[in-house]
FIPAFI-12634 format. One record per residue: residue in three letters; z, y, x negated of N, C-alpha, C in turn. Coordinates in steps of 0.001 Angstrom, whole numbers, padded with zeros to 6 digits, always signed. Each point is the difference from the previous one (the first is absolute). Layout:
AlaZYXZYXZYX/...
***
This chain:
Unk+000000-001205-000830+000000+001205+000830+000000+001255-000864/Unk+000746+000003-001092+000210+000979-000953-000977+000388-000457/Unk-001058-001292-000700-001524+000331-000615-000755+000578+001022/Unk-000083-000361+001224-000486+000629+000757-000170+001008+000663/Unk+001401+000790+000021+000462+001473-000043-001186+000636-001461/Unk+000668-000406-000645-000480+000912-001225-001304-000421-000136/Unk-000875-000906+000287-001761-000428-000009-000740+001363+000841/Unk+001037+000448+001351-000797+000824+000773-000550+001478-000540/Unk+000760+000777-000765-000244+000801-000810-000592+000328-000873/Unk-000080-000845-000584-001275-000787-001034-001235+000136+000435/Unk+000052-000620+001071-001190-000518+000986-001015+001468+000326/Unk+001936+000749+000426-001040+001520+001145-000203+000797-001366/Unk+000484-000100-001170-000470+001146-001262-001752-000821-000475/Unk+000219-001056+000013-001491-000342-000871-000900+000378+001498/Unk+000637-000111+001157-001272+000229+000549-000509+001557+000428/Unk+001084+000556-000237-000202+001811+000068-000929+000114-001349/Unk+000645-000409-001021-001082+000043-001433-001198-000218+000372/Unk-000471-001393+000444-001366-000274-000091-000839+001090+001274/Unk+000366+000550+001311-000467+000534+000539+000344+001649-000563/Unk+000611-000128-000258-000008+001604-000696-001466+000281-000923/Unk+000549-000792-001207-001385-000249-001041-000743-000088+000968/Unk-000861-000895+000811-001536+000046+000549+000009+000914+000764/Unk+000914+001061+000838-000677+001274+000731+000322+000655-001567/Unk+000407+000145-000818-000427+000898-001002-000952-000079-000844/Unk-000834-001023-000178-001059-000542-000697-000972+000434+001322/Unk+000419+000415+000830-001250+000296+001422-000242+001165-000270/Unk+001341+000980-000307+000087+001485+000268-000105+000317-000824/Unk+000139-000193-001209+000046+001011-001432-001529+000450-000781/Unk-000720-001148+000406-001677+000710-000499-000465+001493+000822/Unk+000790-000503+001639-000518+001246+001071+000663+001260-000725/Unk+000955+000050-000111+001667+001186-000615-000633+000329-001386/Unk-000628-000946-000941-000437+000522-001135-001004+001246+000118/Unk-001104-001158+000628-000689+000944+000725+000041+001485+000404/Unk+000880-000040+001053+000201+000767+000516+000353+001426-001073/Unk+001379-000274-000840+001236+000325-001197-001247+000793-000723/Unk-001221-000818-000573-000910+000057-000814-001189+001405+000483/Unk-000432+000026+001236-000721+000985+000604+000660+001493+000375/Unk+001161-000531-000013+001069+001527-000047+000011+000536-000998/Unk+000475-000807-000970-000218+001024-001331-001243+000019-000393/Unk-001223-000289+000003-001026+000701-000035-000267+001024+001002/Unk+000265+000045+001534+000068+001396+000714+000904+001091-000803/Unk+001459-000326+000000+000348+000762-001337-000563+000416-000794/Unk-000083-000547-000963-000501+000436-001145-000661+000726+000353/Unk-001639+000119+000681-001270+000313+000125+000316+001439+000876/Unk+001255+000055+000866+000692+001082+001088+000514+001036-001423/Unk+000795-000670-000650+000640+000779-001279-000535+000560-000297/Unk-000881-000448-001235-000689+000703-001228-001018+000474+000376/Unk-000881-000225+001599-001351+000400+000004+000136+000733+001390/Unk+000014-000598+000814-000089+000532+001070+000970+001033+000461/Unk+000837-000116-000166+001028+001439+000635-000412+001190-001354/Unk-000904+000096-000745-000501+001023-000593-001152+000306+000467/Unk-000669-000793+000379-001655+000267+001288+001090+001060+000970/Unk+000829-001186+000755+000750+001023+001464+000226+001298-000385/Unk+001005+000281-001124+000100+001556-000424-001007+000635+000051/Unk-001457+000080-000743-000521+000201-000136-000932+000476+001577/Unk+000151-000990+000454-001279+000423+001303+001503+000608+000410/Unk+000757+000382+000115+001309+000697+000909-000281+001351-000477/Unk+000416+000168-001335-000702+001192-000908-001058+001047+000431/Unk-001327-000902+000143-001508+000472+000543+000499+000286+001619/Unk+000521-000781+000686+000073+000515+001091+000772+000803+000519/Unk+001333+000352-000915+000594+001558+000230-000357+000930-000536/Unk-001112+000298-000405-000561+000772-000942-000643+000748+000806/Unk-001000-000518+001067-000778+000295+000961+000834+000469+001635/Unk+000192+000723+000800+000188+000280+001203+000729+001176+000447/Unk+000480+000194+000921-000116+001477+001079+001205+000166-001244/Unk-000186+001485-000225+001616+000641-000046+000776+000320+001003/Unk-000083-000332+000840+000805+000575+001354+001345-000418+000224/Unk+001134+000349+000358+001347-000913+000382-000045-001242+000521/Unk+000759-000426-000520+000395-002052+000378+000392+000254+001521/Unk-000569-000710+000973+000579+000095+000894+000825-001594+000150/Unk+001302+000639-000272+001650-000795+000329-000120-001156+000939/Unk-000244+000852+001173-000149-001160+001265-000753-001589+000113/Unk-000911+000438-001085-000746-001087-000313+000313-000884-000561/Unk+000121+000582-001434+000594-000770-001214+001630-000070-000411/Unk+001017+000410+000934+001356-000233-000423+000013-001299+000250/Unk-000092-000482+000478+000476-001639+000510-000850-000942-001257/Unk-000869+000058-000330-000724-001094-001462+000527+001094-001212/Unk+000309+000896+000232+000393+000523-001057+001717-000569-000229/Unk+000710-000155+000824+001311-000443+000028+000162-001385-000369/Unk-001383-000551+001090+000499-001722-000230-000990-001029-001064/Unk-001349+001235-000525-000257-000808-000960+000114+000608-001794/Unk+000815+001218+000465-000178+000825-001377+001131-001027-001015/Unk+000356+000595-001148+001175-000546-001091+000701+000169+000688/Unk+000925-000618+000050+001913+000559+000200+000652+000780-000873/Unk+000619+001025+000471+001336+000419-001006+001030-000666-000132/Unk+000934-000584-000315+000875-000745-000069+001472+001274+000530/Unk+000412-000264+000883+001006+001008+000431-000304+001090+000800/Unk-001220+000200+000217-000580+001529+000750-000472-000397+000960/Unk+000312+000371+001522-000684-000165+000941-000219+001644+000766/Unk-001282-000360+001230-000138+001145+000631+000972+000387+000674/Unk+000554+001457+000102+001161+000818+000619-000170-000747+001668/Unk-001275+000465+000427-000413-000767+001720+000085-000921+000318/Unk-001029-000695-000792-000579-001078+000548+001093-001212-000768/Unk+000937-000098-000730+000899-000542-000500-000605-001427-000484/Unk-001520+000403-000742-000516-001363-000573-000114+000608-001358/Unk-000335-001228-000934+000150+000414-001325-000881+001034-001229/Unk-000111+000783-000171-000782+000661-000507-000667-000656-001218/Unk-001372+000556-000059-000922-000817-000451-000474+001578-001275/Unk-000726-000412-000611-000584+000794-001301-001297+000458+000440/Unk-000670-000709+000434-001159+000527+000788-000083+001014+000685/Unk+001201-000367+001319+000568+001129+001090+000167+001472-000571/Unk+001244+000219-001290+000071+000824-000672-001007+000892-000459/Unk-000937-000913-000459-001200+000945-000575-000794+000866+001167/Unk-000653-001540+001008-000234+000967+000482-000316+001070+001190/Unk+001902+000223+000053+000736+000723+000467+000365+001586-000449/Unk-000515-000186-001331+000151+000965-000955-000796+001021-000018/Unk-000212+000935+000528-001044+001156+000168+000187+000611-001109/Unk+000835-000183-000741-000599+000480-001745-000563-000810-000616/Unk+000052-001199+000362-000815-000534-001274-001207-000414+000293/Unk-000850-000185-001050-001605-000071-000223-000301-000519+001005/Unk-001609+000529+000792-000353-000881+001202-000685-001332-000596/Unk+000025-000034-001061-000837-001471-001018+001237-000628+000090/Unk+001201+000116-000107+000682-000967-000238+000333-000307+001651/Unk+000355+000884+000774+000507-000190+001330-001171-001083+000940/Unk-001469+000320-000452-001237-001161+001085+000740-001391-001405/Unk-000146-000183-001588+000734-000960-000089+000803-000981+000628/Unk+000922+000968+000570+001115-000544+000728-000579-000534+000891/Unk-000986+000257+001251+000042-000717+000870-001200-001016-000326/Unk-000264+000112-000694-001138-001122-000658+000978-001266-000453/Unk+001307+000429-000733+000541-000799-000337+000281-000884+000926/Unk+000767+000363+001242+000008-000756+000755-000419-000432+001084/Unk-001575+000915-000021-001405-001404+000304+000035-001207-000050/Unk-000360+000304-001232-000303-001592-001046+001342-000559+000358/Unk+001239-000004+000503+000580-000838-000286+000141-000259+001498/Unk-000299+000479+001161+000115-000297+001128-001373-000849+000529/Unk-001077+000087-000352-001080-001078-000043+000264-000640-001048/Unk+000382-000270-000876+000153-000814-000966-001777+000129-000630/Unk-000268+001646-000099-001296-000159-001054+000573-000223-001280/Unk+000897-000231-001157-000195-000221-000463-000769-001963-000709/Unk-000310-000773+001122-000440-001203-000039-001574+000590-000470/Unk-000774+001157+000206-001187+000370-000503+000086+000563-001318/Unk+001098+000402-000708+000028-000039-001577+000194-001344-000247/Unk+000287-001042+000352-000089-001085-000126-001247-000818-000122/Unk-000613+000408+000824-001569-000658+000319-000848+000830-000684/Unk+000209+001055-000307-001030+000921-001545+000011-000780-000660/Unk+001829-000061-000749+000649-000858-001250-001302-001016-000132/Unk+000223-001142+000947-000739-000879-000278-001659+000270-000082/Unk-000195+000671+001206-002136+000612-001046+000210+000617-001117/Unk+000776+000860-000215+000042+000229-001306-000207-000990-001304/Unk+000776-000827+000348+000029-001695-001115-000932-000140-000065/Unk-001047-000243+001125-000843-000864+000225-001214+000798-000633/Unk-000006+001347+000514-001252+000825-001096+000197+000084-001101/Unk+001368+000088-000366+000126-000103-001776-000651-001310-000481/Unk+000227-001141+000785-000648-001358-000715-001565+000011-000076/Unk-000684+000379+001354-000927+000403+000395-000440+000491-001316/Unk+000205+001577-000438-000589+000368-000670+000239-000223-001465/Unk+000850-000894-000266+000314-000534-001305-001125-001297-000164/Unk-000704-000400+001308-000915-000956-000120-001426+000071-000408/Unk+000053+001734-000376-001368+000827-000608-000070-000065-001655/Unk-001265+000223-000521+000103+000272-001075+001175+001433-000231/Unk-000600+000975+000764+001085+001055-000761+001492-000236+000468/Unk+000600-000498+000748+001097-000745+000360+000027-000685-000989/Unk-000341-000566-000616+000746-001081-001047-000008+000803-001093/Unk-001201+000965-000570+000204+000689-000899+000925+000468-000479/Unk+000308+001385+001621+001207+000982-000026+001373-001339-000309/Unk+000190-000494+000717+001380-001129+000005-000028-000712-001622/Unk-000765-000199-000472-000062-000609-001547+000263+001166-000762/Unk-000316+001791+000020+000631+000890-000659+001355+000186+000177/Unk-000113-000162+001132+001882+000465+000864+001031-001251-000751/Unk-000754-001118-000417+000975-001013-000419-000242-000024-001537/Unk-001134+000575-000474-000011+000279-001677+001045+001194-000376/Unk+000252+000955+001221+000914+001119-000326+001585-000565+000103/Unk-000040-000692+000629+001471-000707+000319+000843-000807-000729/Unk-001271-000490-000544+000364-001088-001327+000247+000949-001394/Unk-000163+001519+000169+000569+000405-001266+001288+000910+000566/Unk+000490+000014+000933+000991+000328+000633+001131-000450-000818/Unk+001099+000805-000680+001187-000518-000355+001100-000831+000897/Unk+000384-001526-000233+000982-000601+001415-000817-000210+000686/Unk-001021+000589+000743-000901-000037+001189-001085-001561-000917/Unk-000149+000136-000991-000740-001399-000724+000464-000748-000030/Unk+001015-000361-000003+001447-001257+000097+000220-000609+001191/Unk-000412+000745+001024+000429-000548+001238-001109+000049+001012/Unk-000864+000518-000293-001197+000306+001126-000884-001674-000503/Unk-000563-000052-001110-000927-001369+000116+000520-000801+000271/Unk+001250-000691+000173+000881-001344+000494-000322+000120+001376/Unk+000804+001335+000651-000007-000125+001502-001581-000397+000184/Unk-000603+000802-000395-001711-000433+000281-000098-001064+000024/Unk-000421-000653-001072+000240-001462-000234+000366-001262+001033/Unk+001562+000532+000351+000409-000635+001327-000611+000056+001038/Unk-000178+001629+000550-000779+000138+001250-001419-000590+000296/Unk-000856+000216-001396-001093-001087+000191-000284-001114+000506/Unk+001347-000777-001211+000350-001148+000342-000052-000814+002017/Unk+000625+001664+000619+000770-000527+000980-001282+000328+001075/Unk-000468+001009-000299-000872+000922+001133-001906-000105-000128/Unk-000060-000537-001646-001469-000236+000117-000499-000866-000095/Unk-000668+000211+000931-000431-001727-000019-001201-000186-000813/Unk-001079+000954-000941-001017-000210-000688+000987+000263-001324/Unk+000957+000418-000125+000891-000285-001733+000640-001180+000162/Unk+000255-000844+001010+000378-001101-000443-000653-000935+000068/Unk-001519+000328+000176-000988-001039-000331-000460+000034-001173/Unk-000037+000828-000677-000597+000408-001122+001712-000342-000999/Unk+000694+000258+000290+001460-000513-000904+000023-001342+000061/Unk-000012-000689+001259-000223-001656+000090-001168-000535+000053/Unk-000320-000712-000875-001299-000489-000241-000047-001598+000963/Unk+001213-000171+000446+000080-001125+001131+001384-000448+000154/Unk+000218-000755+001043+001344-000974+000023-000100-001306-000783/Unk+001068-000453-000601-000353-001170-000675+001397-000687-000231/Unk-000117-001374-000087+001514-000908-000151-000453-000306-001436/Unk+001286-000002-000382+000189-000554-001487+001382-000875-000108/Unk+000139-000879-001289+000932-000410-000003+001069+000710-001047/Unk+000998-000165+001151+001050+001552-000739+000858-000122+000734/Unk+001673+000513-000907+000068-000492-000860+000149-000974-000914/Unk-000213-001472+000839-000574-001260-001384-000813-001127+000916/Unk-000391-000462-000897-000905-001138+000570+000159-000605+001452/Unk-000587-000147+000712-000269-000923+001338+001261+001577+001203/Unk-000107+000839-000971+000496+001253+001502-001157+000712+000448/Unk-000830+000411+000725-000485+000471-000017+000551+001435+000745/Unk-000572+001256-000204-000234+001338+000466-000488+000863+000294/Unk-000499+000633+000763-001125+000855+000641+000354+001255-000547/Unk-001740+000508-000754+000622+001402-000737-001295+000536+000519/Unk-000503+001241-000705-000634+000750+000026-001153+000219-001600/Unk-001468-000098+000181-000662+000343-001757+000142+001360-000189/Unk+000746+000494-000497-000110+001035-000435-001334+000365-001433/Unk-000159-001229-000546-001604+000665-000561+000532-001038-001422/Unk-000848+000488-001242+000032-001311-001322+001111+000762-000776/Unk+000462-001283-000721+001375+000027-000710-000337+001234-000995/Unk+000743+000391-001425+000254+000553-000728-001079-000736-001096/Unk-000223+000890-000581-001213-000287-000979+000766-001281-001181/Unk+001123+000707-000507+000639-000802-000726+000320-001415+000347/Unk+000915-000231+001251-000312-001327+000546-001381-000418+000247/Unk-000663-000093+000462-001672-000281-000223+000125-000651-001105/Unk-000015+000547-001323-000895-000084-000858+001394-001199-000830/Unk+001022+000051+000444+000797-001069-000762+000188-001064+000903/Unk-000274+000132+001238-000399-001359+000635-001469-000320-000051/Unk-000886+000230-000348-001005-000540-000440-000902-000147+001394/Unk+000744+000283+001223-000433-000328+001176-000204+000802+001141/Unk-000553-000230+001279+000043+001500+000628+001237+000299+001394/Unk+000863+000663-000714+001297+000554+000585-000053+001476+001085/Unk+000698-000504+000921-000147+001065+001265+001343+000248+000162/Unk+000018+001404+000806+001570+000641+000170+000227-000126+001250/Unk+001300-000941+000521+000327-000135+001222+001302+000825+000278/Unk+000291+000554+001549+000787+000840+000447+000820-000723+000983/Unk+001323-000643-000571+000393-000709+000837+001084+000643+001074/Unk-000106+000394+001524+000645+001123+000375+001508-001146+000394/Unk+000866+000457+000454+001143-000620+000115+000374+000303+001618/Unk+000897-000693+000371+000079-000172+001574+001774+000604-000421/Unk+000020+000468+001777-000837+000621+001052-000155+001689-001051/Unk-000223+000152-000936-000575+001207-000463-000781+000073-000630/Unk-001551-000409+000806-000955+000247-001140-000908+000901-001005/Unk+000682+000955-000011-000155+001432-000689+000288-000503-001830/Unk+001258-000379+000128+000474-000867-000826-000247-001138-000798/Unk-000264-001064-001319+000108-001206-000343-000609+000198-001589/Unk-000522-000853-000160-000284-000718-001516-001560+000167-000321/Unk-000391+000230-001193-001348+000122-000284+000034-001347-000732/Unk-001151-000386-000363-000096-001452-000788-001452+000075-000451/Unk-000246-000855-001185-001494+000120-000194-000106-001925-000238/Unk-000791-000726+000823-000518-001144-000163-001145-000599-000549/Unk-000173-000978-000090-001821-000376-000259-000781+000342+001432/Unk-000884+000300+000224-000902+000360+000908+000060-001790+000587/Unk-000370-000389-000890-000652-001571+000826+001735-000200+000770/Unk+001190+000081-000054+001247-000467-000078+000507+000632+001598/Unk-001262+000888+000659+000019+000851+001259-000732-000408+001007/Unk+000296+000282+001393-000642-000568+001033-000108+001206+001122/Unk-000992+000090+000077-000286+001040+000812+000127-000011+001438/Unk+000696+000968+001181+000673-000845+001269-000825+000995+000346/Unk-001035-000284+001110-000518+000957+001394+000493+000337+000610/Unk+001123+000743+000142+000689+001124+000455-000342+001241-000056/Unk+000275+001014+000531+000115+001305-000741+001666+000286-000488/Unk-000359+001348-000173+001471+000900-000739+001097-000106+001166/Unk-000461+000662+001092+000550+000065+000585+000812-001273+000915/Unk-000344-000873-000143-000262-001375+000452+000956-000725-001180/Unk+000231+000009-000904+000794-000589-001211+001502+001461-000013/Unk-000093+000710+000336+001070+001106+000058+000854-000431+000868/Unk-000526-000147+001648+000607-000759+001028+000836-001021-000624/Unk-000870-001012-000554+000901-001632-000453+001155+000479-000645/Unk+000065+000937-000937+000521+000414-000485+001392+000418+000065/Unk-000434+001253+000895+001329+000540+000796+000725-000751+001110/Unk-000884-001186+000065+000630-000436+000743+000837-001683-000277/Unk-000198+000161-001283+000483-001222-000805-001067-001476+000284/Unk-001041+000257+000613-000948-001369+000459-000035-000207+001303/Unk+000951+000620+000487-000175-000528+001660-001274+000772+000746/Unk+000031+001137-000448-001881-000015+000723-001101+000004-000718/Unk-000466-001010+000522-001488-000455-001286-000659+000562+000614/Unk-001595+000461-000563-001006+000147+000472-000879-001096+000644/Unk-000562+000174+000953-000721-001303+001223-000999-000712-001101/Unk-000235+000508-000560-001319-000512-000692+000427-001199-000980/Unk+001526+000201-000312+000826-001052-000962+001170-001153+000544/Unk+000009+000662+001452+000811-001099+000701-000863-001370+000636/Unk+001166-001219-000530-000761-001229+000157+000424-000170+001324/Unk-001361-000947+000372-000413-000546+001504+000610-001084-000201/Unk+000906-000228+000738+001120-001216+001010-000532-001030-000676/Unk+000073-001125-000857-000308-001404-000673-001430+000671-000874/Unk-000237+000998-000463-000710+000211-001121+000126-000887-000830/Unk+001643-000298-000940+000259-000559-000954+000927-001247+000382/Unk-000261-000757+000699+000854-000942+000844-000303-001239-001448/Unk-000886+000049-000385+000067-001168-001293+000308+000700-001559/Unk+000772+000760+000451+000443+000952-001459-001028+000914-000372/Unk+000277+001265-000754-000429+000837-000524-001016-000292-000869/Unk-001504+000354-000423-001034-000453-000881+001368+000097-001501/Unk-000508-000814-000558+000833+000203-001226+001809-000280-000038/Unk+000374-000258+000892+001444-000070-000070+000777-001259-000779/Unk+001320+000137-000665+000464-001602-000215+000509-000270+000309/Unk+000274-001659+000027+000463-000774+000949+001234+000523-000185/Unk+001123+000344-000591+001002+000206-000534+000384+001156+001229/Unk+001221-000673+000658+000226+001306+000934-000544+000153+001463/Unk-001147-000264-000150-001078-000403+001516+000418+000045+001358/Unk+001196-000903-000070+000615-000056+001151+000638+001376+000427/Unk+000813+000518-000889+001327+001518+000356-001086+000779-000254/Unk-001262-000102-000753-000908+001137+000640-001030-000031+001223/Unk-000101-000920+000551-000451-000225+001049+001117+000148+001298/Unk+001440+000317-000542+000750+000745+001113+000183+000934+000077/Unk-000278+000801-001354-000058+001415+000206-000920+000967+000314/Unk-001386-001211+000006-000643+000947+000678-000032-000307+001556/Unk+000095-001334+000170-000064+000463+001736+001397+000695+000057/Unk+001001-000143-000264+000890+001294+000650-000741+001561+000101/Unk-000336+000455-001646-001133+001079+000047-000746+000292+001126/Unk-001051-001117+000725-000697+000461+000433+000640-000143+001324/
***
């Protein structure tokens, strides 16, 4: 009776565990997701776009009537969408006073800054600023655009010959590059990877899926007598990361994959293969071409569990 008291607890913790884990293995790609597209709205809201918004806010108080604010209109978005003061409210209307309101309320001060004011809280009562947002992004997109020209690549190859003699600014600008390539182009990492490829690494009968990064070092060459290639072995789950290696060429096997397609396996430790490499149900039901007898059996359970 005793074991049985204490079995039940046991029982209800492993089974909260295992259903916990699988709705969190459900939810956390969506939440990454999600986590992941925010801070790029961020970011892109930060550094780019709420300087477009100023800007068209700027141009558009620049332009219109000099005539008096009429109050009646604009006290109420001026109250409830301007800044807050922290401690100051209106004498009347006993709501909180706003910075906007102040200004422009202010018949001394500039009529440029006072249409400001209610521009300011325009944009924030339609929520235009989501259209410095949507510049932000044409903006990107014509910069790539026109970086896809001869004089686009020109100008951008001076702008990065000037950068590179930049003091500090040379230390840290070609890495990040480097990376971002890595991450964002997809014609530099064709031209950086000359293919996907398994090798055996690190020792005999392991094999590992790397990347050609192109032919060994002249020196190896010429003291192996043979023809040596440089492999990029990335490391899981960070494949930004891993080991360079230089092998015999013949000692490599070339996998029809792409980059992107061997990155996946990758990050994902093997569990998602590419279709083109997953075996069909009794493919290998009489063992693997080449396999030895040695073992046969416990590998013939691990892969049907696998599959």
């Amino acid at each position: 009776m005793k074991g049985e008291a204490n079995a039940d607890p046991v029982g209800i913790w492993a089974s909260f565990r295992r259903f916990f884990l699988r709705g969190l293995a459900a939810l956390l790609p969506t939440l990454l997701t999600i986590a992941i597209l925010m801070w790029a709205y961020n970011f892109v809201q930060r550094n780019i776009s709420r300087h477009i918004t100023r800007g068209w806010i700027a141009l558009a108080a620049s332009k219109g009537p000099d005539g008096p604010i009429d109050l009646g209109k604009w006290q109420d978005d001026l109250l409830k969408y301007g800044t807050p003061i922290a401690g100051e409210y209106h004498p009347q209307l006993r709501r909180q006073m706003t910075l906007e309101y102040k200004i422009a309320t202010n018949p001394h001060a500039p009529i440029k800054d006072r249409r400001r004011a209610l521009w300011e809280v325009t944009f924030r009562k339609y929520h235009l600023g989501l259209m410095g947002f949507l510049l932000a992004i044409l903006m990107v997109y014509f910069v790539g655009f026109y970086l896809a020209s001869l004089m686009g690549r020109t100008t951008w190859r001076a702008a990065e010959s000037w950068l590179a003699r930049v003091p500090l600014v040379k230390a840290i600008y070609p890495h990040i590059k480097q990376v971002t390539d890595l991450i964002l182009n997809q014609q530099e990492r064709t031209v950086r990877f000359r293919g996907v490829v398994a090798v055996q690494y690190p020792s005999k009968g392991i094999w590992s899926l790397g990347l050609q990064t192109g032919e060994s070092l002249r020196a190896i060459r010429e003291r192996s007598g043979t023809a040596m290639v440089s492999i990029f072995i990335p490391s899981s789950p960070t494949p930004v990361t891993g080991y360079v290696i230089t092998v015999p060429a013949e000692d490599v096997i070339e996998v029809p994959i792409t980059i992107d397609e061997a990155f996946r396996f990758v990050v994902t430790g093997g569990v998602i293969r590419p279709r083109s490499e997953t075996w069909a149900p009794g493919e290998f039901a009489d063992g693997a071409p080449g396999a030895k007898a040695d073992g046969s059996e416990s590998g013939s359970k691990l892969l049907g569990e696998a599959d």
